[in-house]
C-alpha positions in Angstrom: 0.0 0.0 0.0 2.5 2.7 1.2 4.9 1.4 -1.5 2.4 1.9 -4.1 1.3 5.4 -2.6 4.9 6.1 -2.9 5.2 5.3 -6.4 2.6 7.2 -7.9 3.7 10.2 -6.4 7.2 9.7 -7.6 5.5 9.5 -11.0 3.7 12.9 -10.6 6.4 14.2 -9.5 8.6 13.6 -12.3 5.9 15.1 -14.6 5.8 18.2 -13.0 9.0 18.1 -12.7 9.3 17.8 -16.5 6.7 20.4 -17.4 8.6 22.6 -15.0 12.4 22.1 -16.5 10.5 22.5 -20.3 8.1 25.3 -19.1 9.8 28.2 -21.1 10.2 25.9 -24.1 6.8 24.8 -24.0 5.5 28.1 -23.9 7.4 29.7 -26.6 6.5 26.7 -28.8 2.7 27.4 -28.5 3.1 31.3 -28.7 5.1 30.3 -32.5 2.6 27.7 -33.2 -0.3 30.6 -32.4 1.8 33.6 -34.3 1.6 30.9 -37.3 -2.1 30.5 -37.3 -2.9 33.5 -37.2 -0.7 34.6 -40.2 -1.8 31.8 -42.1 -5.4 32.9 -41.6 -4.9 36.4 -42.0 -2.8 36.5 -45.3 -2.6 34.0 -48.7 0.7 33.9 -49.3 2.3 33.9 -45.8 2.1 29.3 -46.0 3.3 29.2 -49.4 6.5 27.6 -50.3 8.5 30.9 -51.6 7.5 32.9 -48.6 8.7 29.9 -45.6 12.2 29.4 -47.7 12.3 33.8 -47.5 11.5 33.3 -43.7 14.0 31.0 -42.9 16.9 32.5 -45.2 16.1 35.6 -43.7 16.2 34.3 -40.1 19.6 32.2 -40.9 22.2 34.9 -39.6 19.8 35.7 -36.6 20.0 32.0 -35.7 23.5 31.7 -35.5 24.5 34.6 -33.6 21.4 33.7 -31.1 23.2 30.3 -30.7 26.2 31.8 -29.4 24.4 34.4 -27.7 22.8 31.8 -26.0 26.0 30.5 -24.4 26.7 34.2 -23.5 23.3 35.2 -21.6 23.7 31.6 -19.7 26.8 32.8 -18.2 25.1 36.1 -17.1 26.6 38.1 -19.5 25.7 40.4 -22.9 27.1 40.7 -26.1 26.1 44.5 -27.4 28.8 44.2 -29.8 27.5 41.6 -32.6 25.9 44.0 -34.7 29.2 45.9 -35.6 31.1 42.9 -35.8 28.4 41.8 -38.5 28.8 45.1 -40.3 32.6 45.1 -39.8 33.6 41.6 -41.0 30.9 42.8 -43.9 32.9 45.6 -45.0 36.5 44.2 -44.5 35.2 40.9 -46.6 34.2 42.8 -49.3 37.5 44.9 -49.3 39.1 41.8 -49.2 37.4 40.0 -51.7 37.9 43.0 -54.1 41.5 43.1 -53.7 41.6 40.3 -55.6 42.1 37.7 -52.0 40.8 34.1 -52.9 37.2 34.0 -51.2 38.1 30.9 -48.9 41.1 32.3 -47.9 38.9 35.7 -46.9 36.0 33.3 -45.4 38.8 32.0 -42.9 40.6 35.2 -42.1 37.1 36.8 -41.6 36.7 34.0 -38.8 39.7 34.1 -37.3 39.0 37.9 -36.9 35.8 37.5 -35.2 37.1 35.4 -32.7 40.0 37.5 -31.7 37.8 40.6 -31.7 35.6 38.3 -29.6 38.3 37.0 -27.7 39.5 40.5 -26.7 36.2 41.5 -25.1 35.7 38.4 -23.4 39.4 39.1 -21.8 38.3 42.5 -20.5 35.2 40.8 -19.0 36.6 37.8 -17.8 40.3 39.1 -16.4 39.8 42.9 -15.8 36.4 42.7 -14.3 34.8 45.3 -16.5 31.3 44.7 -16.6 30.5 42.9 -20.4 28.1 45.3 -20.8 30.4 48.4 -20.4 32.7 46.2 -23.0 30.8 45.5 -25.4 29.0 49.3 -25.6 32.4 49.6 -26.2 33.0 47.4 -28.7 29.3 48.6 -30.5 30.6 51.9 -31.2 34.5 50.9 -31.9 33.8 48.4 -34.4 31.1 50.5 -36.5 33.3 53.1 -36.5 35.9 51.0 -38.0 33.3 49.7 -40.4 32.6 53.1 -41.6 36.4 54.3 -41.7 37.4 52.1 -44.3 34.1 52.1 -46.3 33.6 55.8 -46.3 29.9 54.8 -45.9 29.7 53.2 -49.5 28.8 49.7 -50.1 31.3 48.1 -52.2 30.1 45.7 -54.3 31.6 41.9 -54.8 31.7 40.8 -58.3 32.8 38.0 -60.0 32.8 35.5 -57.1 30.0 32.7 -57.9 31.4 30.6 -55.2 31.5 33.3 -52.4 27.8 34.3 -53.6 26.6 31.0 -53.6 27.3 31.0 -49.8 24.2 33.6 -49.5 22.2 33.0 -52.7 22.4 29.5 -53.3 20.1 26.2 -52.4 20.7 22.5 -52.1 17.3 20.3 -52.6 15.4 23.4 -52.8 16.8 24.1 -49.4 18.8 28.1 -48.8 22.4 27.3 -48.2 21.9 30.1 -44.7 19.3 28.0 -43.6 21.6 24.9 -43.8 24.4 26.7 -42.5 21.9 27.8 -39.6 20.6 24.8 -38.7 24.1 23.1 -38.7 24.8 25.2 -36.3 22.2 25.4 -33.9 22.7 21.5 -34.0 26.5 21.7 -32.7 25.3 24.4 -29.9 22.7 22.0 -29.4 25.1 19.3 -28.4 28.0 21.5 -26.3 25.0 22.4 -24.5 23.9 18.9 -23.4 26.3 16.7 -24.2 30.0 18.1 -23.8 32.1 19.2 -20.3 32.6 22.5 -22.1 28.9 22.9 -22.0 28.4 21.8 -18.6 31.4 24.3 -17.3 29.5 26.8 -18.9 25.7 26.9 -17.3 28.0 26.3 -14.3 29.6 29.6 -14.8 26.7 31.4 -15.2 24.6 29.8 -11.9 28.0 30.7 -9.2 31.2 31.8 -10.4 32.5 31.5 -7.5 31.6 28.1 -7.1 32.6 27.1 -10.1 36.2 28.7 -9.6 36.6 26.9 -6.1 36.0 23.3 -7.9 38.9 23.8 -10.2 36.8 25.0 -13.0 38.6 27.3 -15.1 35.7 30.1 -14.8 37.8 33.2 -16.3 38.5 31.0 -19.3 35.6 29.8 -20.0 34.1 33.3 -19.2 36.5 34.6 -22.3 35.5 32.0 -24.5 32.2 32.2 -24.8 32.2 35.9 -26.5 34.8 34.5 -28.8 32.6 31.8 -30.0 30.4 34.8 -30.2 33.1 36.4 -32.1 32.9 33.8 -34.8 29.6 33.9 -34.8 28.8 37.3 -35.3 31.7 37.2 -38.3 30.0 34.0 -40.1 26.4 36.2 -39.8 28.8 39.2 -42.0 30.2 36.8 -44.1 26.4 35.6 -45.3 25.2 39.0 -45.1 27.7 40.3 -47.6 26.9 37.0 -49.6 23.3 37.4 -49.7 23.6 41.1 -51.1 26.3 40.8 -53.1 28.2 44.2 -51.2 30.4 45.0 -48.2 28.4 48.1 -46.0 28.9 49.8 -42.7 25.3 50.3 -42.4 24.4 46.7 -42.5 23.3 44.7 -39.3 21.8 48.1 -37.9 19.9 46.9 -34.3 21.1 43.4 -35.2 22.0 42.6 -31.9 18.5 43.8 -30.1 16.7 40.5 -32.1 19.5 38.8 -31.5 19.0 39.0 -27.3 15.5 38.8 -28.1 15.1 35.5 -29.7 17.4 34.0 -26.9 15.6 36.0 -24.2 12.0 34.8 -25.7 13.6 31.4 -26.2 13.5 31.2 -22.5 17.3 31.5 -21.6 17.1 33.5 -18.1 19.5 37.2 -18.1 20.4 36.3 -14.5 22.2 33.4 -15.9 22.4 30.0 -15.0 19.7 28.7 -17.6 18.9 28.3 -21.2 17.8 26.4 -24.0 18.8 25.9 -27.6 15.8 24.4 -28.6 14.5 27.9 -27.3 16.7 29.8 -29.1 15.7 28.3 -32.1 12.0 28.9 -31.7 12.4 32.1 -30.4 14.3 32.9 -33.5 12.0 31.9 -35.3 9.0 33.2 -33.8 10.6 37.0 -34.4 11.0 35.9 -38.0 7.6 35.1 -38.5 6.1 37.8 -36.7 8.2 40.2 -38.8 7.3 38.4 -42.2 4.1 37.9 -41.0 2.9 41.7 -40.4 4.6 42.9 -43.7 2.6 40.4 -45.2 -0.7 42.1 -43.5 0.5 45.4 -45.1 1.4 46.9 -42.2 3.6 50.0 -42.5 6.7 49.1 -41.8 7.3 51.8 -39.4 4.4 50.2 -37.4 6.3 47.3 -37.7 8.8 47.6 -35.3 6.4 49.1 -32.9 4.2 45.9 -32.9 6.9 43.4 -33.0 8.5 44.9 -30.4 5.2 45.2 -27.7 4.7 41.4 -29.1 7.9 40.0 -27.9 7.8 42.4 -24.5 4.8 40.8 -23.5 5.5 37.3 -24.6 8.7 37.4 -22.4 6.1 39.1 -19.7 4.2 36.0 -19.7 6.6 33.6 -19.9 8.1 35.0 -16.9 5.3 35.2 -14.9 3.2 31.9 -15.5 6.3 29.7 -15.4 8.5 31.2 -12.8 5.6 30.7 -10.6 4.4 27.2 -12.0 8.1 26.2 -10.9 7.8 27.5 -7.3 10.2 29.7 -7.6 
């Protein structure tokens, strides 16, 4: 009798247990699933084949900076920064690339840049104690004014380069060449997230430091790394931006890194640290693409746009925050 008592409890527990771990997920899944009902019903064209392949090509660069991003807001910190870097790495690709530089050798280089401009920040943050948002503010205004140094604020075109365009322009089985890059990934965050000691090191970070440190975990390096792999993200996003368009400008990526923190923050990964979800991230991502695509669609002026999007995802977060933090007990 007791033992069976005992056994279905241990079985409710684990439920709500469950529903309580995936609460943010689960949320942010039916919020997308609801934002793409109603943009189905409301428009003709927002379902058809054409329009989901502009989505998700559209949403490609957002996805991978998100997925670093992701790793960034878990360990309590902020990236500002990734915007520039996107219209930096842009700019000096395109320079580059008409200098006559092979385009692989440029897609590498651009990388490697990225993640030592990445690195840099994260060394402020993590071994001078200067807060990453002070850094990366920083780094926001540093790195567009670089941008726009060596561009002058004209675009400069790439020409010639079939294989460096295909990166942005091209498809394989019908599928955008960003998206596949995308999902690729959001798939190898994915699995450093849950299956990898560099993943674990990192939520472990972002819950105590200080904890962390006093295990032997190497928190200031791990702190570091995580806006380098930010770094690289941010420069793969330029590299596919300058791609897609076919030019190199300072003035691309221009509040880039606002829907970047709010797909992760909508995805359910917590600013306090600690917590966070790639599976979220993704949705999230998504969920900001749709809603975007999904009012332009409606006719909405586009200076509306913003204005709806933006209540949309405030209040999203607002509910997510409230329903589940208390459904957890916390």
């Amino acid at each position: 009798m007791n033992t069976a008592v005992y056994t279905e409890r241990e079985k409710g527990s684990a439920l709500a247990d469950w529903l309580a771990e995936h609460a943010q997920v689960l949320s942010i899944a039916l919020f997308f699933t609801a934002c793409v009902v109603f943009f189905s019903l409301m428009t003709t064209t927002f379902l058809t084949l054409p329009n989901i392949l502009n989505v998700i090509r559209q949403a490609a660069p957002i996805l991978i900076v998100a997925t670093a991003m992701t790793l960034v807001i878990i360990t309590a910190g902020i990236d500002l920064s990734v915007g520039s870097l996107v219209a930096l790495i842009n700019a000096v690709a395109a320079i580059a690339i008409a200098a006559g530089i092979p385009w692989p050798v440029v897609i590498v280089g651009m990388l490697m840049l990225g993640g030592a401009i990445g690195l840099a920040q994260g060394w402020f943050t993590a071994y001078q104690g200067i807060p990453a948002f002070i850094v990366t503010l920083a780094g926001l205004s540093i790195l567009r004014g670089i941008a726009l140094y060596l561009t002058e604020g004209y675009s400069i075109p790439i020409r010639d380069v079939p294989g460096f365009l295909y990166i942005g322009r091209g498809e394989i089985l019908g599928i955008p060449v960003p998206a596949i890059i995308a999902i690729a990934v959001v798939v190898l965050g994915y699995v450093v997230m849950s299956r990898t000691l560099y993943g674990r090191r990192v939520v472990a970070v972002g819950s105590n430091p200080e904890a962390a440190r006093r295990v032997g975990m190497p928190s200031r390096a791990i702190l570091a790394s995580v806006y380098m792999v930010s770094g690289v993200a941010a420069a793969a996003a330029g590299l596919l931006f300058a791609a897609r368009l076919g030019s190199g400008s300072s003035n691309a990526a221009v509040g880039f890194e606002l829907q970047v923190i709010a797909a992760v923050v909508l995805g359910g990964t917590s600013l306090m640290g600690g917590r966070g979800s790639m599976i979220g991230t993704l949705l999230g991502t998504m969920t900001i693409a749709v809603i975007g695509n999904g009012l332009i669609l409606m006719r909405i002026s586009p200076f509306f746009t913003q204005i709806v999007t933006g209540a949309i995802i405030l209040i999203a977060i607002w509910l997510n925050t409230r329903l589940f933090t208390r459904g957890s007990g916390s």
